[in-house]
N, CA, C and O atoms as a MOPAC input file, in Angstrom:
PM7 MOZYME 1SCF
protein

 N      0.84000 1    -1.17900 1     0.00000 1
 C      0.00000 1     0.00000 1     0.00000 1
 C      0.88700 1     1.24500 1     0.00000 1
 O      1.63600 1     1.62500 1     0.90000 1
 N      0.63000 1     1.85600 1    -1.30600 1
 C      1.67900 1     3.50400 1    -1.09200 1
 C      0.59900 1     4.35800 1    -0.48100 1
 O     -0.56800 1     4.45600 1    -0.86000 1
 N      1.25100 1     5.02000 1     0.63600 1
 C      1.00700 1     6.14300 1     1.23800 1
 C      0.22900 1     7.12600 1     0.27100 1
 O      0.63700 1     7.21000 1    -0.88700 1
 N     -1.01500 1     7.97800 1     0.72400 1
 C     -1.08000 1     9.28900 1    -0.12700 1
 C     -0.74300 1    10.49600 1     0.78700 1
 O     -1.44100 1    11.50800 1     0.71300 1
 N      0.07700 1    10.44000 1     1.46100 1
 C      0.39700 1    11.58200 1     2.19800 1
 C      1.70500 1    11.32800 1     3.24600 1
 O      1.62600 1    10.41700 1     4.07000 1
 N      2.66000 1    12.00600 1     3.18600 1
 C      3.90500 1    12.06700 1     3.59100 1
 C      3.87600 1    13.24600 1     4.98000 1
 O      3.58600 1    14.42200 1     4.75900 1
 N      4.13700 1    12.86400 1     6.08300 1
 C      4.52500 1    13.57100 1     7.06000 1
 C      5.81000 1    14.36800 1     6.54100 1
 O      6.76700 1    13.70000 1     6.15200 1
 N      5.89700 1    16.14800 1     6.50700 1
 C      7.06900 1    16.67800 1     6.27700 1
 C      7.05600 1    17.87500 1     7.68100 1
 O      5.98000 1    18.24300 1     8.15100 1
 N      7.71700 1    18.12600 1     7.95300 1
 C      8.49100 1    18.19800 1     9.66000 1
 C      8.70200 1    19.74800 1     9.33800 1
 O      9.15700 1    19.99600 1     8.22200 1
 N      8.47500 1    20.62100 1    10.03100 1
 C      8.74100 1    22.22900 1     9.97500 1
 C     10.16100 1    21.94100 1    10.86600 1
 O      9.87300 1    21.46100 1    11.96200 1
 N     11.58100 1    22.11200 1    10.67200 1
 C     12.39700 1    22.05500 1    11.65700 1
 C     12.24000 1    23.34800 1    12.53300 1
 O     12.39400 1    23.19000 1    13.74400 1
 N     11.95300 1    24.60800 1    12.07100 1
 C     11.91000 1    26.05200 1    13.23300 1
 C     10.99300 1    25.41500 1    14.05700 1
 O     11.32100 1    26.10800 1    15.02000 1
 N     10.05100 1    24.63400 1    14.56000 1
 C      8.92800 1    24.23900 1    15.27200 1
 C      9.50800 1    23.31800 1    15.93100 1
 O      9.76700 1    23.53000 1    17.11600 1
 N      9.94000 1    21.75600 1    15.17000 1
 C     10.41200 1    20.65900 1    16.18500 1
 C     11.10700 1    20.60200 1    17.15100 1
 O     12.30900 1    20.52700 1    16.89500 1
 N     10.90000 1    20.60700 1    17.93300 1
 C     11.57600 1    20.48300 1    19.55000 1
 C     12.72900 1    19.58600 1    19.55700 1
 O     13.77600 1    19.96500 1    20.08300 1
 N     12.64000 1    18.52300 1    19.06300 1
 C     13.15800 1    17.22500 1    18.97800 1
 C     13.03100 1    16.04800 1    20.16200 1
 O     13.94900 1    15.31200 1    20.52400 1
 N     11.46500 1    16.05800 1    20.74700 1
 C     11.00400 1    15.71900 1    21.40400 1
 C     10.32000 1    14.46300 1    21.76200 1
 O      9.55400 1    14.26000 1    22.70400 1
 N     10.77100 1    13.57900 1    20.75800 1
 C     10.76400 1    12.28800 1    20.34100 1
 C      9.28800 1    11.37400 1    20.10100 1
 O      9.34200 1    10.25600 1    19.58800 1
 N      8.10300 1    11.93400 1    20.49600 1
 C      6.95600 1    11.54800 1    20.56300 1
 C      6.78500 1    10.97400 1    19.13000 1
 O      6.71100 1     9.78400 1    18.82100 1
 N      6.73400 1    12.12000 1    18.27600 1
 C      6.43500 1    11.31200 1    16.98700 1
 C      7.05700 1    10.08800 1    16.51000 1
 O      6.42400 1     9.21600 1    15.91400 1
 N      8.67600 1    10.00600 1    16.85600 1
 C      8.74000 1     8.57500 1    16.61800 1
 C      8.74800 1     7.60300 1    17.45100 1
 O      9.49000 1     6.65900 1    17.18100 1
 N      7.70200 1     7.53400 1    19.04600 1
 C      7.34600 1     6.76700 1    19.54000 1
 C      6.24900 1     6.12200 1    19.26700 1
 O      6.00500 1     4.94100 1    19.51400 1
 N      5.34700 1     7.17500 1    18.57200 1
 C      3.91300 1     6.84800 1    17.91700 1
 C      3.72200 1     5.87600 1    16.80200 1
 O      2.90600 1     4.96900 1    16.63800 1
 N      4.93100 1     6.42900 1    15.92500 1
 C      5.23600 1     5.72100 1    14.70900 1
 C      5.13300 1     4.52600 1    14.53700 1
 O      6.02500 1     3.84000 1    15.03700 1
 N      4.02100 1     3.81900 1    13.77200 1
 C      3.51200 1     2.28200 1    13.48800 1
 C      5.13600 1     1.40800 1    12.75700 1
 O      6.02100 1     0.57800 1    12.96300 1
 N      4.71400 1     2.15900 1    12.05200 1
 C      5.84400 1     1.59500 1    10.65500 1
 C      7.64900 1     2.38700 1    11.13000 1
 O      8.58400 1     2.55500 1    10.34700 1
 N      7.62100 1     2.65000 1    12.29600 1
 C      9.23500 1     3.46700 1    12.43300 1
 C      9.78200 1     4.10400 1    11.05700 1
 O     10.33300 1     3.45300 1    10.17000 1
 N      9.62500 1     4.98800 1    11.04200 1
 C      9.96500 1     5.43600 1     9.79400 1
 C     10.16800 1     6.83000 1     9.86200 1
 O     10.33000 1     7.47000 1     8.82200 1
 N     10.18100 1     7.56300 1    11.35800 1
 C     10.67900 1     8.79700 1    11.52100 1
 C     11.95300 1     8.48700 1    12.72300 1
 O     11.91900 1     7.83100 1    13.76400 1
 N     12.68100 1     9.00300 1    12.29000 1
 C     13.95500 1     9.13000 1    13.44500 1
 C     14.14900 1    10.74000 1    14.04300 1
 O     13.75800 1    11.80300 1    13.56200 1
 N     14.98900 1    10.42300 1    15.40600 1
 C     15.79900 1    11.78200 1    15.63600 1
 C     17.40100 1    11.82100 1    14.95300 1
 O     18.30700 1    10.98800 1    15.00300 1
 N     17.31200 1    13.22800 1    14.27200 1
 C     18.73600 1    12.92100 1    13.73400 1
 C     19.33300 1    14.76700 1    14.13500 1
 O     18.81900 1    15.84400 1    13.83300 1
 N     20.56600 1    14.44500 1    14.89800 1
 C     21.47200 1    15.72600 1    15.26500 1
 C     21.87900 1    16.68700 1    13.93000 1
 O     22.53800 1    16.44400 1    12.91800 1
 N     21.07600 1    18.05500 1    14.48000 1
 C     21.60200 1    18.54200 1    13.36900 1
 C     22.32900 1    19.76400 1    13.51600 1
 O     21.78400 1    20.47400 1    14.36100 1
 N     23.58200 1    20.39900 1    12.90300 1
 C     24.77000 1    20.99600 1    13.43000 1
 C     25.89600 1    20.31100 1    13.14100 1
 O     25.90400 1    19.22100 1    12.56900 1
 N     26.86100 1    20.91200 1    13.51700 1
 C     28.47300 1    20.19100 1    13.56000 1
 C     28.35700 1    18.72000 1    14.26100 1
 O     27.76200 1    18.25000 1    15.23100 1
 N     29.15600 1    18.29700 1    13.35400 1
 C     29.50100 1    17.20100 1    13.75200 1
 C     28.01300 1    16.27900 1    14.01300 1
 O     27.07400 1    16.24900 1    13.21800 1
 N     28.08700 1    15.47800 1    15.47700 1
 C     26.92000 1    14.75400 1    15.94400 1
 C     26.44600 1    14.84700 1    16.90100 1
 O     25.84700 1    13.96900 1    17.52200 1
 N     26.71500 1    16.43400 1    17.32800 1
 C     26.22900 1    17.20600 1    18.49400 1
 C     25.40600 1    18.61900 1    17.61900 1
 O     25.78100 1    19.56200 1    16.92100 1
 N     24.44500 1    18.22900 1    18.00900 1
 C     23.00200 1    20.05400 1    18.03100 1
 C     22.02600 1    19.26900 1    18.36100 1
 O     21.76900 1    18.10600 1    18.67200 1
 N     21.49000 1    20.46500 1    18.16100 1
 C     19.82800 1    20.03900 1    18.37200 1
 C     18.89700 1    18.15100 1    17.45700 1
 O     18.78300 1    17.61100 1    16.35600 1
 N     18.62100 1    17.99900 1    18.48100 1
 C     17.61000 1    17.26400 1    17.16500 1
 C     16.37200 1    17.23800 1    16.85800 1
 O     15.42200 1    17.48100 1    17.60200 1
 N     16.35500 1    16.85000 1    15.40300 1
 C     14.69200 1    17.08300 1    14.51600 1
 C     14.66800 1    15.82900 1    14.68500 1
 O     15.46200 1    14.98200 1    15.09500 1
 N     13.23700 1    15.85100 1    14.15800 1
 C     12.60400 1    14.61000 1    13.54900 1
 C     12.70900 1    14.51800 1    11.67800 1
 O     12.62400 1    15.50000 1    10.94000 1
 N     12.90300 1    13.11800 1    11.23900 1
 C     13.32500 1    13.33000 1    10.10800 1
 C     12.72700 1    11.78200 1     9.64900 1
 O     13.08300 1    10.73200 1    10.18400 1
 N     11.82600 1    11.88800 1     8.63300 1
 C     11.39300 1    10.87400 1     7.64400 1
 C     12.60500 1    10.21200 1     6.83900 1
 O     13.18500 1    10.67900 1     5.85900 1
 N     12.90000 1     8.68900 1     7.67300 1
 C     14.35900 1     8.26800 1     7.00500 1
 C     13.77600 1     7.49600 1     6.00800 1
 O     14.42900 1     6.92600 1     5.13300 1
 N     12.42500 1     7.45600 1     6.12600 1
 C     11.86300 1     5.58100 1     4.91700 1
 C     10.62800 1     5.72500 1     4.17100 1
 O      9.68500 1     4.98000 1     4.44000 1
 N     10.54000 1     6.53800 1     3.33200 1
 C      9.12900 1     7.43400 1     2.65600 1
 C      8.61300 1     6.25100 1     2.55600 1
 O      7.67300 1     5.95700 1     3.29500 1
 N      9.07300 1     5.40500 1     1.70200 1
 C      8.56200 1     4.25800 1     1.17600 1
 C      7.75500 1     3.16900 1     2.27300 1
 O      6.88800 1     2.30200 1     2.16900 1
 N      8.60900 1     3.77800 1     3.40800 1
 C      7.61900 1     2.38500 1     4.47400 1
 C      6.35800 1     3.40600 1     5.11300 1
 O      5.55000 1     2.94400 1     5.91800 1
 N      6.30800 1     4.59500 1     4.73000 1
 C      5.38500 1     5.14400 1     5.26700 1
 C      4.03000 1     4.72900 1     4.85300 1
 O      3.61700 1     4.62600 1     3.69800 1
 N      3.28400 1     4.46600 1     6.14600 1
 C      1.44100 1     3.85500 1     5.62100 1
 C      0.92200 1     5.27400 1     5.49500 1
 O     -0.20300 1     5.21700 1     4.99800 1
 N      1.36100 1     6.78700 1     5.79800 1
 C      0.16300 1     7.74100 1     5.85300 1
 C     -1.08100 1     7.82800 1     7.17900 1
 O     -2.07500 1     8.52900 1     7.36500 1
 N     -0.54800 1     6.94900 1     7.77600 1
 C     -1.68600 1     7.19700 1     8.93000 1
 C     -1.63700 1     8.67000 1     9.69300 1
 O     -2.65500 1     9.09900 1    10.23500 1
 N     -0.50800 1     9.35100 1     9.70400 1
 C     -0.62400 1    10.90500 1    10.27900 1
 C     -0.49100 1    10.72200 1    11.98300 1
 O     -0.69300 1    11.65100 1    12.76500 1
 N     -0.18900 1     9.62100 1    12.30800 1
 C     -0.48500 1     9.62400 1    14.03500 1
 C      0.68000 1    10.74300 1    14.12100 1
 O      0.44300 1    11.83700 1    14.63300 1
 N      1.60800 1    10.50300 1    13.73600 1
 C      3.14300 1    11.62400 1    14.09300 1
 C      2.30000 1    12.97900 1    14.08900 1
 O      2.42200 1    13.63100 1    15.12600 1
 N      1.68900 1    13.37600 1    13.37300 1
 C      1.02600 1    14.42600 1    13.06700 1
 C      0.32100 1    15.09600 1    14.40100 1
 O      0.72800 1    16.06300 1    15.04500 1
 N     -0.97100 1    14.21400 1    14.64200 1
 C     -1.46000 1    14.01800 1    15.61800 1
 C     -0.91500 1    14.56900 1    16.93500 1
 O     -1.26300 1    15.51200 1    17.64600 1
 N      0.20500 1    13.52200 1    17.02900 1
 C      0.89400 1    13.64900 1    18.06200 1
 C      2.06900 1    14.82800 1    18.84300 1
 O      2.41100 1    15.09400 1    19.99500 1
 N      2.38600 1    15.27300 1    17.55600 1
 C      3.38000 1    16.27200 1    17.72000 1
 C      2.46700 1    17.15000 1    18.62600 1
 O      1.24200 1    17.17100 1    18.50400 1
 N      3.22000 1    17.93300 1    19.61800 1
 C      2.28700 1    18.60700 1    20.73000 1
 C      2.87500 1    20.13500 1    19.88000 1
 O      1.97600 1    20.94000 1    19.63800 1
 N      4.20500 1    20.50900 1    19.47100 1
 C      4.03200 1    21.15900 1    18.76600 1
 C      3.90400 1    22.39400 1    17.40100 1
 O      4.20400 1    23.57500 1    17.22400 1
 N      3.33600 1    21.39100 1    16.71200 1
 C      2.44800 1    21.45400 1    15.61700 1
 C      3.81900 1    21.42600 1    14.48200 1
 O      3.86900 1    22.28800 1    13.60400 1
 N      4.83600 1    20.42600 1    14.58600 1
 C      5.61200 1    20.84100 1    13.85200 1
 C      5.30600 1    20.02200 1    12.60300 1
 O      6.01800 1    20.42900 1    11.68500 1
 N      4.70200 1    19.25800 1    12.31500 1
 C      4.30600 1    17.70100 1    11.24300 1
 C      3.06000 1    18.20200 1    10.61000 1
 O      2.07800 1    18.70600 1    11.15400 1
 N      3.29900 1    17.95800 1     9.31200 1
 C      2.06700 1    18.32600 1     8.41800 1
 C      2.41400 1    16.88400 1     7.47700 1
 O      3.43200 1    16.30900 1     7.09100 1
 N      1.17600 1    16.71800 1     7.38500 1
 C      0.61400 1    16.24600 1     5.92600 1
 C      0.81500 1    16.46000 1     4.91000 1
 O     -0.03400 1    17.26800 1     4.53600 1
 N      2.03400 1    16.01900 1     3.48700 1
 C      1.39800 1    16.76300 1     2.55700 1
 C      1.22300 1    15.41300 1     1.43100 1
 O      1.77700 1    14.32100 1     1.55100 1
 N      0.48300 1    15.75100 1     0.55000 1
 C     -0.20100 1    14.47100 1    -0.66000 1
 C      0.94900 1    14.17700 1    -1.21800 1
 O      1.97100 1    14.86000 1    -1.28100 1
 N      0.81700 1    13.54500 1    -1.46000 1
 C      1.95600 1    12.23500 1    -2.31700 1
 C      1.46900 1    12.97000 1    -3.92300 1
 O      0.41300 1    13.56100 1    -4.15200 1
 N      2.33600 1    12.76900 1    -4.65300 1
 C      2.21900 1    13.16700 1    -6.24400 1
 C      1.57700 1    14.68600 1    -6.53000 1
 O      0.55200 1    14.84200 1    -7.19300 1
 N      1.99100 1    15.28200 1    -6.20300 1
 C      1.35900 1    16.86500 1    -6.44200 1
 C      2.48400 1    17.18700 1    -7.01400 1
 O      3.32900 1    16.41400 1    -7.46600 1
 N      2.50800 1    18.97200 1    -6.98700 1
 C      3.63500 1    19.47600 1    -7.73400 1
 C      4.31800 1    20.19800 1    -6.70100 1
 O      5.04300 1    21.13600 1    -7.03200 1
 N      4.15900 1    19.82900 1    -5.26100 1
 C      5.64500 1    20.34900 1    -4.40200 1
 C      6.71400 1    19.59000 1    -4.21000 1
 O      6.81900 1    18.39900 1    -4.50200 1
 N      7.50200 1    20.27500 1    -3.72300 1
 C      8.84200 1    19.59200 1    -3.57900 1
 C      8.62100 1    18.35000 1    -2.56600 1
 O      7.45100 1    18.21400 1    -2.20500 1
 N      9.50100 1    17.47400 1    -2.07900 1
 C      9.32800 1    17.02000 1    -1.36800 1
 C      8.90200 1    16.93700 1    -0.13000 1
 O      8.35200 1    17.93400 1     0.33700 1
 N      9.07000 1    15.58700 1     0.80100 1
 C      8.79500 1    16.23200 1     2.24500 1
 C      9.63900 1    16.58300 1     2.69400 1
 O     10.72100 1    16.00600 1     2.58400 1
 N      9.41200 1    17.97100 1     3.56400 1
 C     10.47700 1    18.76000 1     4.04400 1
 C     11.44800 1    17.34600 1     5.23900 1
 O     11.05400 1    16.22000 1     5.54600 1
 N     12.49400 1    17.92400 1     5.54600 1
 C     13.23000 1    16.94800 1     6.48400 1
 C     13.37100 1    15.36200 1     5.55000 1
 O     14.22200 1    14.52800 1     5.86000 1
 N     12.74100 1    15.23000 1     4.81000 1
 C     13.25100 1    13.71600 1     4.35700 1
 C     14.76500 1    13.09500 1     3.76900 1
 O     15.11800 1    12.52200 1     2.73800 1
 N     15.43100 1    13.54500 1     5.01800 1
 C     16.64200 1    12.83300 1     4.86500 1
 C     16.94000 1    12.58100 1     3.46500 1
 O     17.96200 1    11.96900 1     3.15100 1

């Protein structure tokens, strides 16, 4: 089943607060350090488009509001943060 909608991650918003990828059915969002080296802050970041089902719980869950929805096959760029 392909996804019709891709979780893409506002990084100015994400906390790096790990909920969304505790929620995550299919694991398919990670925390990944971002900055020098393998020390900063961390986002959340869509490592596996392809294993994504679209269920939106990350979405849901984010307390805040950094995860949007966007449709699969349109004419934007990708999902933001997708590794």
């Amino acid at each position: 089943m392909t996804a019709k909608a891709l979780p893409t991650v506002n990084p100015d918003r994400c906390t790096g607060c790990g909920w969304c990828v505790a929620i995550c059915p299919p694991h398919v969002l990670s925390l990944q350090a971002h900055g020098d080296g393998r020390w900063g802050p961390k986002r959340a970041v869509l490592h596996d488009a392809a294993g994504c089902t679209g269920c939106a719980l990350c979405a849901v869950r984010c307390p805040f509001g950094a995860i949007a929805m966007a449709k699969v096959g349109t004419n934007a760029a990708g999902p933001a943060g997708g590794g």
